[in-house]
C-alpha positions as CSV (number, residue, x, y, z in Angstrom):
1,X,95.9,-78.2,-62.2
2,X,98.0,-75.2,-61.7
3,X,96.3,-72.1,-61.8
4,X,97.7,-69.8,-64.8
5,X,100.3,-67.4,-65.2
6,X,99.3,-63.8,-64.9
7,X,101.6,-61.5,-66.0
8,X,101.4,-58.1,-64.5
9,X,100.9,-55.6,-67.7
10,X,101.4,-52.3,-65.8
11,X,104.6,-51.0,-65.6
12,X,107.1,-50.9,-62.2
13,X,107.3,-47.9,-60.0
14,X,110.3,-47.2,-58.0
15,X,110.5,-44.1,-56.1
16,X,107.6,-42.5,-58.0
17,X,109.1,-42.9,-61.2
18,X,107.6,-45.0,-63.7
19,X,109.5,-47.8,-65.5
20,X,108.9,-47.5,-69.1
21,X,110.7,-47.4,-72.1
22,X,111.3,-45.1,-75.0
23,X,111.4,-46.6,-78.6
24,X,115.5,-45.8,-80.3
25,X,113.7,-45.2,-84.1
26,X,110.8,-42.6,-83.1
27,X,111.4,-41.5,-79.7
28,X,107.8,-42.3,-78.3
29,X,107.8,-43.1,-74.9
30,X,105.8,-46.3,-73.7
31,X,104.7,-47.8,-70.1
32,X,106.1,-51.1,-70.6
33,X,109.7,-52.6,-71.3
34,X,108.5,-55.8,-73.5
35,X,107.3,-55.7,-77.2
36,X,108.0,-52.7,-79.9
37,X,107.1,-49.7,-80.6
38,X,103.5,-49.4,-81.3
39,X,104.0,-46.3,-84.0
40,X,107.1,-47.0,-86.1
41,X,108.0,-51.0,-84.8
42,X,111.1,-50.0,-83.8
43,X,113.2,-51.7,-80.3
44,X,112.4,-50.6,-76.9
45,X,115.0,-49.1,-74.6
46,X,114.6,-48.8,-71.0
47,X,113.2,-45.3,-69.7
48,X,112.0,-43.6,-66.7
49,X,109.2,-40.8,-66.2
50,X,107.4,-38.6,-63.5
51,X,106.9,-38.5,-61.1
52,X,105.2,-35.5,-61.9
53,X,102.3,-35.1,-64.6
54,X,99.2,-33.5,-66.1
55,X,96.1,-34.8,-65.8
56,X,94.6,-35.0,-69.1
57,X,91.0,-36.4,-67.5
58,X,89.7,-38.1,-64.5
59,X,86.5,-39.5,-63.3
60,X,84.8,-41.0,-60.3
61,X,83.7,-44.4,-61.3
62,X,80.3,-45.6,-59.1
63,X,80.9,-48.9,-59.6
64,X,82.6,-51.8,-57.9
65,X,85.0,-53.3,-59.9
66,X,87.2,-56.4,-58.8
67,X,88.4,-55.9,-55.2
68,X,87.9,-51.5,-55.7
69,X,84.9,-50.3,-53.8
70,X,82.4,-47.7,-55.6
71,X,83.9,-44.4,-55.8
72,X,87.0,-44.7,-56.3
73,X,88.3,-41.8,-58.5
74,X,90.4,-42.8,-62.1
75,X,92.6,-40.5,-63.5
76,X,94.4,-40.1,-66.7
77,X,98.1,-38.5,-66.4
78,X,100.5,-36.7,-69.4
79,X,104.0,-38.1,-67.3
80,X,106.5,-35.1,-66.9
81,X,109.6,-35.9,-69.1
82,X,107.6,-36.6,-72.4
83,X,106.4,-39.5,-71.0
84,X,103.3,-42.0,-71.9
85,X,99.7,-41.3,-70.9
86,X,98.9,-43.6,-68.4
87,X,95.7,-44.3,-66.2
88,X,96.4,-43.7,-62.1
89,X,93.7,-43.9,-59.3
90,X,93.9,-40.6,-56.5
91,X,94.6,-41.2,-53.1
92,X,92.1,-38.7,-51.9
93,X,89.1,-39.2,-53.5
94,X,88.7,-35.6,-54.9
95,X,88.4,-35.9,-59.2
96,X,90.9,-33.5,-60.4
97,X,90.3,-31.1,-63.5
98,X,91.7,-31.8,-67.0
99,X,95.6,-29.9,-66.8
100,X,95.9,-30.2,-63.5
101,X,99.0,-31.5,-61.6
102,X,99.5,-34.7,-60.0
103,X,102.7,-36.9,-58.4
104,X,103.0,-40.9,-59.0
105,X,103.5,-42.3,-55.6
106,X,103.7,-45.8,-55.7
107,X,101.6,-48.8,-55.6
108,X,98.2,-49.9,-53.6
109,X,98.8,-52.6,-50.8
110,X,95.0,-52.9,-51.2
111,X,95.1,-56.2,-53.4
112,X,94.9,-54.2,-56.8
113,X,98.1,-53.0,-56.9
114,X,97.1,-49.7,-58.7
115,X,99.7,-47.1,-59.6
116,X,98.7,-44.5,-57.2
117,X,98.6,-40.6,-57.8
118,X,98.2,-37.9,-55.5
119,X,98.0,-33.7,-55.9
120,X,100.7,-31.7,-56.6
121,X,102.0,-28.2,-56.8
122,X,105.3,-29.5,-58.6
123,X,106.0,-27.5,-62.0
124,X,105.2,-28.4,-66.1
125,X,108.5,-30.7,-67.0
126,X,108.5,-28.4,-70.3
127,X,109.5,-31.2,-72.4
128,X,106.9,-32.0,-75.6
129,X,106.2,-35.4,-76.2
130,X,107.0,-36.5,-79.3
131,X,104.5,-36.4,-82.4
132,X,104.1,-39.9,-83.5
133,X,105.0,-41.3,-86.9
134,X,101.7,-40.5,-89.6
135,X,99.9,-43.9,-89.2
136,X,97.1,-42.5,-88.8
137,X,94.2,-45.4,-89.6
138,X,92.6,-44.0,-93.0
139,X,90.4,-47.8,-94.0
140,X,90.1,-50.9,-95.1
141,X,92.8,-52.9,-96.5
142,X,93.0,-53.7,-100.6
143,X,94.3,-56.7,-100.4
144,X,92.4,-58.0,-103.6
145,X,91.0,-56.4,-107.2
146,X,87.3,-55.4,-106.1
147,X,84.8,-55.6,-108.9
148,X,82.7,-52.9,-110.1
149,X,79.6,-55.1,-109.9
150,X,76.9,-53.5,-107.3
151,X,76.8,-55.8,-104.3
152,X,73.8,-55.7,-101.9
153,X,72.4,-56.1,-99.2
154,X,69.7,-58.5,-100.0
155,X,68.2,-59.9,-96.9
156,X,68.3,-59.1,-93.3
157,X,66.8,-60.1,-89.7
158,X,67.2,-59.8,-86.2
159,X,65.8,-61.4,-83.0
160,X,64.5,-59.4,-80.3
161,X,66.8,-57.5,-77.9
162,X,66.5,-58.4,-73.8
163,X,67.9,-60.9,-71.2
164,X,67.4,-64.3,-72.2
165,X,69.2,-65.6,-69.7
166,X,67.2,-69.1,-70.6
167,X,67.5,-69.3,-73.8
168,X,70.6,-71.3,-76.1
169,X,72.6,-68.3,-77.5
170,X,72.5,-70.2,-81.0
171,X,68.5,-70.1,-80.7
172,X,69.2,-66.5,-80.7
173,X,71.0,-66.5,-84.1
174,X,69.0,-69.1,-85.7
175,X,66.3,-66.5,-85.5
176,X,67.8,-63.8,-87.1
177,X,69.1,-66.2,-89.8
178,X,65.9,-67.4,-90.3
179,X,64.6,-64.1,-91.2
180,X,67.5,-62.8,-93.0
181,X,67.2,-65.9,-95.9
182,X,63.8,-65.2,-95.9
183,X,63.8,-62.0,-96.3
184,X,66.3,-62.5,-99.5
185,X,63.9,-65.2,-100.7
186,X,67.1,-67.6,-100.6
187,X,67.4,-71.1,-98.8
188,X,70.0,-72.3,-96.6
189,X,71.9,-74.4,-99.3
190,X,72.2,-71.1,-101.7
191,X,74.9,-69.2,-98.7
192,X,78.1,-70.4,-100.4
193,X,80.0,-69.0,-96.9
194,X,79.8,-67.2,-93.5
195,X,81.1,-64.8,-91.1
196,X,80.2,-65.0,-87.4
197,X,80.3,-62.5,-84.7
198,X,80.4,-62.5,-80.9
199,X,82.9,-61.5,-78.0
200,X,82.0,-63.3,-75.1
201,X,80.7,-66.2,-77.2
202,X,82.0,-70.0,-76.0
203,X,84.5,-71.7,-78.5
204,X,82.8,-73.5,-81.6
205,X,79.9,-71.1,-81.3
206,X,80.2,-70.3,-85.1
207,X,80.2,-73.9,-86.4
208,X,77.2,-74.5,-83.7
209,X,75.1,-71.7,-85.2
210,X,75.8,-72.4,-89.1
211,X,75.5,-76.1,-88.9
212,X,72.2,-75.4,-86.7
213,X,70.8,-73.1,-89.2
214,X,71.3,-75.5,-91.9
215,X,74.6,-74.5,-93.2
216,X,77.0,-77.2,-92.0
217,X,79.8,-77.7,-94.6
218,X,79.9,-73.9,-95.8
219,X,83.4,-71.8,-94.8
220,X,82.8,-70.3,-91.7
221,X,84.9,-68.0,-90.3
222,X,84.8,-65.8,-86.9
223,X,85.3,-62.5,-85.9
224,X,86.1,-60.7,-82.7
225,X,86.7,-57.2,-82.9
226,X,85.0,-55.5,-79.1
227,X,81.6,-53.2,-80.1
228,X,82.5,-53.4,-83.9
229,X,82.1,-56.9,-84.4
230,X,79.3,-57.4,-86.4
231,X,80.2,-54.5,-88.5
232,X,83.5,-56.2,-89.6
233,X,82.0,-59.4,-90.1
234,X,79.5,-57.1,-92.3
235,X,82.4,-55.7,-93.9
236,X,84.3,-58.9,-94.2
237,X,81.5,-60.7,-96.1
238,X,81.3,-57.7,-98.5
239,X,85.1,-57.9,-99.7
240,X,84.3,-61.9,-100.2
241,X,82.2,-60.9,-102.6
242,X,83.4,-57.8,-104.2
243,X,86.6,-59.8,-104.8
244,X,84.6,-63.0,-105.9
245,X,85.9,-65.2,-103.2
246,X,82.5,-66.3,-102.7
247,X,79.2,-65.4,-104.4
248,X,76.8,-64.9,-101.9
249,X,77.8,-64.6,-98.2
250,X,75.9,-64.7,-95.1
251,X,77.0,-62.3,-91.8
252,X,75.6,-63.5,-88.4
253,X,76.1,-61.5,-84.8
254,X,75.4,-63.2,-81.3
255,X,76.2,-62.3,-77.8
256,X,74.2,-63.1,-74.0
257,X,75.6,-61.1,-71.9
258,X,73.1,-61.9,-69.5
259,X,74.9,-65.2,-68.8
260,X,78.3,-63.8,-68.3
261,X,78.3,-60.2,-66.2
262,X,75.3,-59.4,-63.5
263,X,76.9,-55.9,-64.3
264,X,79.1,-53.8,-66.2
265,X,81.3,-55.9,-68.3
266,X,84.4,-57.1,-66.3
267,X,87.6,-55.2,-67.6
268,X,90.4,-57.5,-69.0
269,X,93.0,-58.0,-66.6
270,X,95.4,-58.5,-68.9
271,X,95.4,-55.2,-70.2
272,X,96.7,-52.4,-68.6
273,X,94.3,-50.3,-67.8
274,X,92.2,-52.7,-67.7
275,X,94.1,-54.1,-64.6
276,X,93.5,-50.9,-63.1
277,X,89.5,-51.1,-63.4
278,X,89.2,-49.0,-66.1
279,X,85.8,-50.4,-67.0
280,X,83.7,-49.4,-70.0
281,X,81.6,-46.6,-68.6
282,X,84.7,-45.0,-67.1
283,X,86.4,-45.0,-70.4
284,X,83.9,-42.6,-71.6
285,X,83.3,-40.7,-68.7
286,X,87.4,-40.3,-69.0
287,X,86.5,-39.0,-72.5
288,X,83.3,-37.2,-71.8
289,X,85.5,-35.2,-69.2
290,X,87.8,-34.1,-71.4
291,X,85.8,-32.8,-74.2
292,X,83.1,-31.0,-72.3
293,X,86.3,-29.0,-70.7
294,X,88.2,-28.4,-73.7
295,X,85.0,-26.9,-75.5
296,X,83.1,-25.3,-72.2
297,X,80.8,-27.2,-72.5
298,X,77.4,-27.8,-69.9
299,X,77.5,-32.3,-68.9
300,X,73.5,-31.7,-68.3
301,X,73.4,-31.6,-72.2
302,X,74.4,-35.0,-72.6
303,X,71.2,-35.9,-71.4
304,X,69.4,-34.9,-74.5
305,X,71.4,-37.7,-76.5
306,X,69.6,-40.0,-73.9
307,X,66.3,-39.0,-74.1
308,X,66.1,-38.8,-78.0
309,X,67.7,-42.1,-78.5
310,X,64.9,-43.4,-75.7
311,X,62.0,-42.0,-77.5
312,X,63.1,-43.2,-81.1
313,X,63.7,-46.3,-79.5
314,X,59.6,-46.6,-78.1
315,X,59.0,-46.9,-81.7
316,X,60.8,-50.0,-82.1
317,X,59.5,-53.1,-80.8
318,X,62.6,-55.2,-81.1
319,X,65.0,-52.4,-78.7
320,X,64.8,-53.4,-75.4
321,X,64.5,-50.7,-73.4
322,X,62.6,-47.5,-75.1
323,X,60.9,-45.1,-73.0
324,X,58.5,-42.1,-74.9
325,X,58.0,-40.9,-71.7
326,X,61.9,-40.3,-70.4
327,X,62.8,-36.5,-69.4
328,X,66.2,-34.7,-69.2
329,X,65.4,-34.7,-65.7
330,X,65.0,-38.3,-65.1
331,X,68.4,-39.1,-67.1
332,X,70.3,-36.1,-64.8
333,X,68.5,-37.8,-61.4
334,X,69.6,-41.6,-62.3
335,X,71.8,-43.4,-60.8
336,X,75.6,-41.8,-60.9
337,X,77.9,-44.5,-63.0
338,X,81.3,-42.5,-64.1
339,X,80.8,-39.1,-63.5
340,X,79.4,-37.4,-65.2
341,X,77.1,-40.5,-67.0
342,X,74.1,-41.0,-65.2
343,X,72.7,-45.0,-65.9
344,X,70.4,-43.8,-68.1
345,X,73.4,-42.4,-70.1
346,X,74.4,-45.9,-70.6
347,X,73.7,-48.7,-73.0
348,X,71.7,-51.7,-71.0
349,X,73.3,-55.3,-71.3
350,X,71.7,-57.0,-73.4
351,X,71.2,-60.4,-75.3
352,X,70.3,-60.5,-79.3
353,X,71.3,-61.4,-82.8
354,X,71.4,-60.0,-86.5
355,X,72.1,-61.2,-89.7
356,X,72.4,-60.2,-93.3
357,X,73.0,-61.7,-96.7
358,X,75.3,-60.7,-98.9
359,X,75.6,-60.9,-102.6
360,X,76.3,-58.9,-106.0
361,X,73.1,-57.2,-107.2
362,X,72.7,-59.5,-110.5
363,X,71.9,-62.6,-108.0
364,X,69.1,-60.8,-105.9
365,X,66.1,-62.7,-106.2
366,X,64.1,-59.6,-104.7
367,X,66.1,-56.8,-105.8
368,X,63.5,-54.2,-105.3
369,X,64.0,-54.7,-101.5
370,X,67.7,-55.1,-101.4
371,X,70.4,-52.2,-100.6
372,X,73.1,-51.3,-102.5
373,X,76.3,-51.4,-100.5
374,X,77.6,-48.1,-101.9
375,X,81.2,-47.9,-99.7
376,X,82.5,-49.4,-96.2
377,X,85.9,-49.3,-95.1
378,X,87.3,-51.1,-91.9
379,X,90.2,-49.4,-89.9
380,X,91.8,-50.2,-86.7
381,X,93.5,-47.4,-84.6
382,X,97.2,-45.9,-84.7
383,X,98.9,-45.2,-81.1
384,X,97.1,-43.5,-79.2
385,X,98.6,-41.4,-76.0
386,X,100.3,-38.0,-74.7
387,X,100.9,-36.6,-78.3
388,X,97.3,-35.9,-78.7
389,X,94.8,-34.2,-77.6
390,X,91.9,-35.7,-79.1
391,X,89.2,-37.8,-77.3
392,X,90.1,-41.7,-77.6
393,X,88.8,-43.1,-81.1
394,X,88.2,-39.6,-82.4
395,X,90.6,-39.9,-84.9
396,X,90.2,-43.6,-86.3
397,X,86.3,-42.9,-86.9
398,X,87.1,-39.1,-88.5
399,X,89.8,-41.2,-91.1
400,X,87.5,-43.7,-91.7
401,X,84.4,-42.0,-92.3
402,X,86.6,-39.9,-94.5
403,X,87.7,-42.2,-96.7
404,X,84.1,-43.8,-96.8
405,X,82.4,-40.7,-97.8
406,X,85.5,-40.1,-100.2
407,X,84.8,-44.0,-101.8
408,X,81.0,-43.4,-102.1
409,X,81.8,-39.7,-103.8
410,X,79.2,-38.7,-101.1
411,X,79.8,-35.8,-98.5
412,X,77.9,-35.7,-95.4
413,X,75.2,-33.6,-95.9
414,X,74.2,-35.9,-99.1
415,X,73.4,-38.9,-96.1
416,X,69.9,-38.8,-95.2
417,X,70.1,-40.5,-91.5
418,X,72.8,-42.4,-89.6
419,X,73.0,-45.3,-87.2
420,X,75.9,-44.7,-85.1
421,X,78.0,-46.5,-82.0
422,X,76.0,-44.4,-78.7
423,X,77.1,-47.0,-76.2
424,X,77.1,-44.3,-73.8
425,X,75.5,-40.2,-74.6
426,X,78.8,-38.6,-75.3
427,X,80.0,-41.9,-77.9
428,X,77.2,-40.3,-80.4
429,X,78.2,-37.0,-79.7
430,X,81.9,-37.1,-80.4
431,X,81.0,-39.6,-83.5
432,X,78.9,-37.3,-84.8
433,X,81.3,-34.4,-84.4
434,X,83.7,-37.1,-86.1
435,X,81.9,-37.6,-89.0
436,X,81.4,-33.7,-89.8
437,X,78.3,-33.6,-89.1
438,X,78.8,-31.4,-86.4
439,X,82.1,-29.2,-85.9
440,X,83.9,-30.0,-83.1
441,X,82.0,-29.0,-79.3
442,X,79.0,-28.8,-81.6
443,X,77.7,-31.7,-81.5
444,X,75.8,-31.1,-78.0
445,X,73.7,-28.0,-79.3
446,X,73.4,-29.8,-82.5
447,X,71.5,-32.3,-80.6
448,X,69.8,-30.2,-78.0
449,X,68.4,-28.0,-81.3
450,X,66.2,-31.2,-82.2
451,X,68.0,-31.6,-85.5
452,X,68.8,-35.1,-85.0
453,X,65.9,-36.3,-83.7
454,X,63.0,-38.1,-86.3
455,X,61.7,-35.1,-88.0
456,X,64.6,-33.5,-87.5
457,X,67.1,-32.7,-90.7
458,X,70.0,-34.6,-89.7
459,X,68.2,-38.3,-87.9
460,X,70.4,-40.1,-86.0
461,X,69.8,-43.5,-84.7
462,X,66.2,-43.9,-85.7
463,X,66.1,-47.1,-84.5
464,X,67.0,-45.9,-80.8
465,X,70.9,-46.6,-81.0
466,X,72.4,-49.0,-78.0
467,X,70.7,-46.7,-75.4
468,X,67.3,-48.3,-76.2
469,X,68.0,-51.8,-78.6
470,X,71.0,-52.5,-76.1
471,X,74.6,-53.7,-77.2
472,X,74.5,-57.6,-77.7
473,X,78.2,-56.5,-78.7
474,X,78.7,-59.2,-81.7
475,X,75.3,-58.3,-83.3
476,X,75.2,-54.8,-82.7
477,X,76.8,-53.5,-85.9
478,X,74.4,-56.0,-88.0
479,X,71.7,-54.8,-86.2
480,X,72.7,-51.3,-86.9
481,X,72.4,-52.5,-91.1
482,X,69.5,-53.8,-90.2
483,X,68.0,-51.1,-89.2
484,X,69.4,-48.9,-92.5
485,X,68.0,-51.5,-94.8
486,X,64.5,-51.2,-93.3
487,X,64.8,-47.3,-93.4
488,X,65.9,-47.6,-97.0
489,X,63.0,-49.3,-97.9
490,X,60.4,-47.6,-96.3
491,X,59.4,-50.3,-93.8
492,X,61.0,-48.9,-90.2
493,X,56.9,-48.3,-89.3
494,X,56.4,-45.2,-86.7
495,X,60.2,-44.6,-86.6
496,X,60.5,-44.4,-90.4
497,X,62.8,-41.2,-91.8
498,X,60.9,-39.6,-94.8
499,X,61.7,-40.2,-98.0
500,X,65.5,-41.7,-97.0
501,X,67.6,-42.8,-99.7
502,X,71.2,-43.0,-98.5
503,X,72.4,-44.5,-94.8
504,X,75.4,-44.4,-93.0
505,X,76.5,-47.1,-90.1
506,X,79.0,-46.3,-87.8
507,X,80.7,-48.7,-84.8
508,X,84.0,-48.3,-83.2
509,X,85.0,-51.0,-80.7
510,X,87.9,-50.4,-78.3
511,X,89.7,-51.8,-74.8
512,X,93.2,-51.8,-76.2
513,X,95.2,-49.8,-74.4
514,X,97.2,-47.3,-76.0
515,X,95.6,-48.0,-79.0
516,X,93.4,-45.3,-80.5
517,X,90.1,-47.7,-80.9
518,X,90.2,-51.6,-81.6
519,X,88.0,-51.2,-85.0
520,X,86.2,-49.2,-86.4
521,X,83.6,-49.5,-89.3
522,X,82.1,-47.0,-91.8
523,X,79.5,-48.3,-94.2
524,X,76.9,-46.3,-96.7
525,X,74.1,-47.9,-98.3
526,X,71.5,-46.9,-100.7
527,X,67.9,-47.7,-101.1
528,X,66.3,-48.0,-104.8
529,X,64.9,-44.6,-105.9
C-alpha cells in the first residue's frame, strides 16, 4: 500500500519572505494560500511578508520532538508588513525576549524543514495589522427552545487515575459508569442516550463502551474536542435534555495515554505549528513567556500553582500523583521542560475515566444528592494571531465565563470554589485571571497569598486539578464535575471546601493553529441548601 499523502501545512519561503495570503473582504493576513478567511470567510489572495518581525514569545523546549534534538529554541514572530503570527525555530540557540527583532531566513535541511529565524537589528515595518472582524466566541449555540425545568446532575463516578497500560480502555469506562448509575440509583436500561469522550481513543470505542456497560441500542454519539472533551460531552448531554431530545442522558470520558505516547503527546503533523514541534508544554511556556513579561512578573511564582494543586491533590485518593510534601524548591529544581516549566509544572500522562448522568430534576430518584446544573455554555475560539496581544485562549475562556456567569445571574465572587483546566502552572493562572477572579498579572500573587488554596477564600481545584489527578484528556472535564458534585454535597472527605454551595468548571482544549482555543467550557452548578 502506498504510504499517504502529507501535505506540507506551513507556508513557502523564498528569499526570506513568507508566502501567505491576505483575505480581499477583511484584510487579515494569513500563512497559507488554500482555504478562507478564518475571521470574516472571505477569498484568499496571494501575499508576501517579512522578512523582518517581532517576536511576540519564545521558549526553549527540553524535549525531543520528531527528528529536533532537546533544546532547540521556538519562537513566535509578529511578520513586518502586517503580517500573520507565525511560529519559527532560532538558528543560534539563544531565546530571544518578547518585542525583540528577528529575520526569516529560510528553511532547515535538517529533515524538519522548519522556517528558520535568526537576530536582527532591521527596523519596526510601522504597518498595524489589521483588527479582526468582532467574532469574538461569547457561548454555546441556541439551536433549540431550552425548558425552564431544573436539570441535574444526578449521578456521577470515576475510576482511578494512573498508567494502566494493561488494562482494556473500555474496563476503564465501565467503571466509572458503574458508579455513576449507582450513584443516581438508576439501571442501565433507564439512560435513554449517550455521549462519549476521548481523543486518542480507537474507532468504535463509544459503541464498545455503551454496549459493554449495558447500553447497547441507546443513541450514542462521540465527541472529540482536545482537553475539553468531556466537558462538551457534559454540556452536550445537558442541551439533550434541556431541549427534551432525550429524558435522561448519560456522559462518559476515556483516554490511555499510556498506550500511545512514552512522552509528551506527539504534535499533529498536519498542523502548522504543529509541523514545527510546537508540542503542548511549549505552547504554554510560549504563553507563560509572554504574560510574565508583559506584567513584570517573577517565573519562580508559578511554582506555587504547583505545589498547592500537589498538596490538595494528597487528599484525593483517585489523582494520581499528589504530593503533601512538595516545596517551591523542588518544583524550581525539576527537570527543565519549556522554559520556564519545570516537570513538575506539568500535568503527568495519565490513563482514567468519568461519567455522569444527566436528567431534569422531577426524574431524580435521589434528588437530595443531585446538582442542579445552574448555566454552561460551550464556545470555540475566533482567529487568533498578530492583532492581539492576549495570551492564546484568554479571550474564548473570559467570553465564555462571561456569558455563563451572566446565564446563572451569578458574578464571581458569588462561586464558592472552582475546578479549572491547570494542564500546566500558568493554564490556572491566566484562567483564573480570565474568569475575574484575579485582574490581569494578579493571578500569581493571588495564588502566592494562599487565597486559593483549601482554607483559603477563593479554592481552586480542590481536587488537585491535572497537576495531581492527571489529564486522561477525554475524561478530564467529567472528572472535573465530578469532583464539584462531591464538593456540593459535602462528601470530597479531607479535601472538602466548607460549607460550598455553588461550583464552577472550567476546560479549554486547543492545538489549532491560528485559532484562539479549540473549546472551551464553562459550567456552574449548585448543591441543595
Amino acid at each position: 500500500m502506498d504510504a499517504p499523502l502529507v501535505v506540507d501545512p506551513r507556508p513557502p519561503v523564498e528569499q526570506g519572505r513568507v508566502l501567505g495570503a491576505r483575505c480581499v473582504r477583511c484584510d487579515r493576513a494569513v500563512a497559507r494560500r488554500a482555504g478562507r478567511c478564518e475571521a470574516c470567510g472571505g477569498e484568499l489572495a496571494d501575499a508576501a511578508f517579512g522578512p523582518g518581525g517581532t517576536v511576540w514569545s519564545a521558549t526553549a523546549v527540553h524535549l525531543p520532538v520528531g527528528p529536533r534534538e532537546s533544546g532547540f529554541v521556538l519562537v513566535s514572530v509578529d511578520l513586518d508588513d502586517a503580517g500573520p503570527r507565525m511560529l519559527t525555530r532560532s538558528t543560534n540557540g539563544d531565546v530571544p525576549a518578547p518585542g525583540d527583532r528577528v529575520e526569516v531566513i529560510g528553511v532547515a535541511d535538517d529533515g524538519t524543514d522548519d522556517i528558520l529565524c535568526s537576530p536582527s537589528a532591521a527596523p519596526v515595518n510601522p504597518t498595524a495589522a489589521p483588527a479582526p472582524p468582532a467574532t469574538t466566541a461569547t457561548g454555546s449555540y441556541r439551536a433549540l427552545p431550552l425548558s425552564d425545568e431544573p436539570t441535574v446532575v444526578s449521578g456521577v463516578g470515576t475510576s482511578h487515575f494512573g498508567r494502566f497500560a494493561d488494562r482494556r480502555i473500555e474496563e476503564l469506562a465501565w467503571e466509572a459508569i458503574t458508579e455513576a448509575l449507582d450513584d443516581a440509583g438508576v439501571e442501565a436500561r433507564d439512560i435513554d442516550a449517550a455521549v462519549v469522550s476521548s481523543v486518542f481513543g480507537p474507532p468504535g470505542l463509544a459503541n464498545r463502551v455503551i454496549a459493554g456497560a449495558g447500553l447497547a441500542g441507546v443513541p450514542t454519539f462521540q465527541v472529540e474536542a482536545a482537553c475539553a472533551s468531556g466537558t462538551v460531552a457534559f454540556h452536550e448531554a445537558w442541551q439533550a435534555v434541556q431541549s427534551g431530545r432525550y429524558g435522561r442522558v448519560l456522559a462518559v470520558g476515556v483516554e490511555q495515554l499510556s498506550t500511545r505516547f512514552a512522552g509528551a503527546i506527539v504534535p499533529e503533523p498536519t498542523d502548522p505549528d504543529g509541523r514545527t514541534g510546537l508540542a503542548m508544554p511549549a505552547l504554554y511556556a510560549l504563553q507563560a513567556n509572554r504574560h510574565l513579561h508583559t506584567h513584570g512578573l517573577d517565573p519562580e511564582l508559578l511554582a506555587h500553582v504547583a505545589v498547592k494543586n500537589k498538596h490538595h491533590g494528597a487528599g484525593n485518593d483517585r489523582a494520581h500523583l499528589g504530593d503533601d510534601s512538595l516545596t517551591i524548591e523542588r518544583v524550581l529544581e525539576s527537570r527543565p521542560i519549556a522554559g520556564p516549566l519545570t516537570l513538575l509544572q506539568c500535568c503527568p500522562m495519565t490513563d482514567g475515566a468519568a461519567a455522569a448522568v444527566i436528567e431534569p430534576a422531577t426524574t431524580a430518584a435521589r434528588p437530595e444528592r443531585s446538582a442542579a446544573i445552574v448555566a454552561a455554555r460551550f464556545a470555540s475560539g475566533a482567529p487568533w494571531g498578530s492583532s492581539t496581544e492576549l495570551p492564546w485562549g484568554f479571550d474564548t475562556v473570559r467570553a465564555t465565563a462571561a456569558a455563563t456567569l451572566a446565564d446563572a445571574g451569578l458574578a464571581v465572587d458569588d462561586i464558592d470554589l472552582f475546578e479549572v483546566h491547570d494542564a500546566f502552572t500558568i493554564g490556572e493562572i491566566l484562567t483564573i485571571e480570565a474568569i475575574g477572579l484575579a485582574a490581569p498579572g494578579g493571578g500569581l500573587d493571588l495564588t502566592a497569598s494562599g487565597a486559593t488554596t483549601l482554607g483559603g477564600s477563593r479554592p481552586v481545584n480542590p481536587s488537585g486539578g491535572l497537576l495531581s489527578r492527571g489529564h486522561p484528556l477525554g475524561a478530564t472535564g467529567l472528572a472535573q464535575i465530578a469532583e464539584a458534585v462531591w464538593q456540593l454535597r459535602g462528601d470530597a472527605g479531607p479535601r472538602q471546601v466548607e460549607g460550598a454551595r455553588t461550583a464552577l468548571v472550567e476546560t479549554m482544549g486547543g492545538g489549532a493553529a491560528g485559532v484562539d482555543a479549540n473549546a472551551c467550557v464553562v459550567a456552574v452548578l449548585r448543591g441543595r441548601t
